[in-house]
C-alpha positions in Angstrom: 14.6 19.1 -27.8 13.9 16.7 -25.1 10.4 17.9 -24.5 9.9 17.7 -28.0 11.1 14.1 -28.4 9.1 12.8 -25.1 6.0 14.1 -26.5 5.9 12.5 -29.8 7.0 9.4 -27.7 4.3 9.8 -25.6 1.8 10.9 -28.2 2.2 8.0 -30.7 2.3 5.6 -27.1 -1.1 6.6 -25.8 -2.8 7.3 -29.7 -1.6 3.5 -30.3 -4.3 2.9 -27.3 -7.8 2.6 -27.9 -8.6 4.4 -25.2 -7.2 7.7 -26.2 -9.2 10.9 -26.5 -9.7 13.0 -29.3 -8.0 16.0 -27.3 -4.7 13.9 -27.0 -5.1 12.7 -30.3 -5.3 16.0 -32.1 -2.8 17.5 -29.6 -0.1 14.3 -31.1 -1.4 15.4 -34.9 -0.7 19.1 -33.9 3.0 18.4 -32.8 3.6 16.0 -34.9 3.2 18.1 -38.2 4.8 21.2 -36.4 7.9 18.7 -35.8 7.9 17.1 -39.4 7.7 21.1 -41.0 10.9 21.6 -38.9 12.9 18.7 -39.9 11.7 18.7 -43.4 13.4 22.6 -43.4 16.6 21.0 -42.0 19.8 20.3 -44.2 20.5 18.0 -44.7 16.9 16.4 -44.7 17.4 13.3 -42.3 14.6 10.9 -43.8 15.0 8.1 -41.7 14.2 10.7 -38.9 11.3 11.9 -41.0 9.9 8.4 -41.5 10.1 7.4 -38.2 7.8 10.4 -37.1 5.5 9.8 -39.9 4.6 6.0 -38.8 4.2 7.1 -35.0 7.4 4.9 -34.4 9.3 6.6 -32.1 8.7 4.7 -28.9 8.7 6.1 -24.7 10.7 2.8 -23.8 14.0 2.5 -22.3 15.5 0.2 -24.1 17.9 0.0 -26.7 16.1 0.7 -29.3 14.0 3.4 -27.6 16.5 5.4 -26.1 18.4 5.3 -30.0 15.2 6.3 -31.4 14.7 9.5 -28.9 19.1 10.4 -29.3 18.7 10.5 -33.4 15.2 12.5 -33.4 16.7 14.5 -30.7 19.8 15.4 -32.6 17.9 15.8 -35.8 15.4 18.5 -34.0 18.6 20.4 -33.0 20.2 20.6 -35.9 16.7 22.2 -37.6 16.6 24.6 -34.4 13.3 23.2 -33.2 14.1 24.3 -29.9 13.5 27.9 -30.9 10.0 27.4 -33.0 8.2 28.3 -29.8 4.8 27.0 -31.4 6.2 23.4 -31.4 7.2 24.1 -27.6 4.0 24.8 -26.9 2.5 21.7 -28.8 4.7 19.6 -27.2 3.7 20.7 -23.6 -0.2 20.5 -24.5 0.8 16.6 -25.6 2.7 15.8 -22.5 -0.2 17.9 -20.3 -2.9 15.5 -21.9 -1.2 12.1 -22.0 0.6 12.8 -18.6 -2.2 14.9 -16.2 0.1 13.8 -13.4 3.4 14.7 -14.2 2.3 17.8 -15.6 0.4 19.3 -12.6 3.3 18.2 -10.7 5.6 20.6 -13.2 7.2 17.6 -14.7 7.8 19.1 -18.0 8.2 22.7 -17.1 12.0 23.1 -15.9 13.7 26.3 -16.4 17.5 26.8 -16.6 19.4 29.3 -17.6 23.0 29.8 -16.5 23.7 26.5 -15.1 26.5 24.2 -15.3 26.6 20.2 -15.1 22.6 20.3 -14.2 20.8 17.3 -15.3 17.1 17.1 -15.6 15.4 13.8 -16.1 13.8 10.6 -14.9 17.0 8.6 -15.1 20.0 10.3 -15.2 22.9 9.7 -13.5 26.1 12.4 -13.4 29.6 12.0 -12.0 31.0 15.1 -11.2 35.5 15.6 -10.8 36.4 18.5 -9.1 40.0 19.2 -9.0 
């Protein structure tokens, strides 16, 4: 759900720009109406959610109101199984591979784990571990 989240953050960032191409552009449109179809098929429908998406308001910042934002669309993708509409996956990766060359190239946004326990994946996490 994360990836998900951080490219509709990132997509409705850089398409706010003037400077945005036309591939990052229709990349954003692309996820964007592969993400609405999902939570639209959710129960129930969180609109809030859905109008947030529709206005290109959910916002990359760290603050408050940012990180709330990316938690509530995050939990509303989950509960409409985004995470296994492997088309949206792949929407979401082409977003974040156009509006962040960089990060991508440097396999930012392509972290697999399977069978892990207390892993955290992230810019800014932090994790306290008690062993006993």
């Amino acid at each position: 759900m994360e990836l998900v989240v951080a490219a509709l953050a990132a997509g409705a960032a850089v398409g706010a720009r003037e400077t945005a191409s036309t591939a990052v552009e229709d990349a954003y449109s692309g996820a964007k109406t592969l993400a609405l179809r999902a939570l639209r098929r959710a129960e129930p429908v969180q609109s809030a959610v859905v109008e947030a998406v529709e206005r290109d308001a959910i916002t990359p910042t760290d603050d408050e109101r940012g990180i709330s934002q990316r938690r509530e669309l995050g939990a509303a993708l989950a509960a409409a199984d985004a995470g296994a509409d492997d088309e949206l996956v792949a929407a979401a990766l082409k977003v974040l591979e156009l509006a962040d060359p960089a990060g991508s190239q440097a396999g930012k946004y392509r972290v697999f784990l399977h069978g892990n326990n207390g892993t955290v994946v992230g810019d800014h996490n932090t994790q306290t571990n008690n062993f006993n």
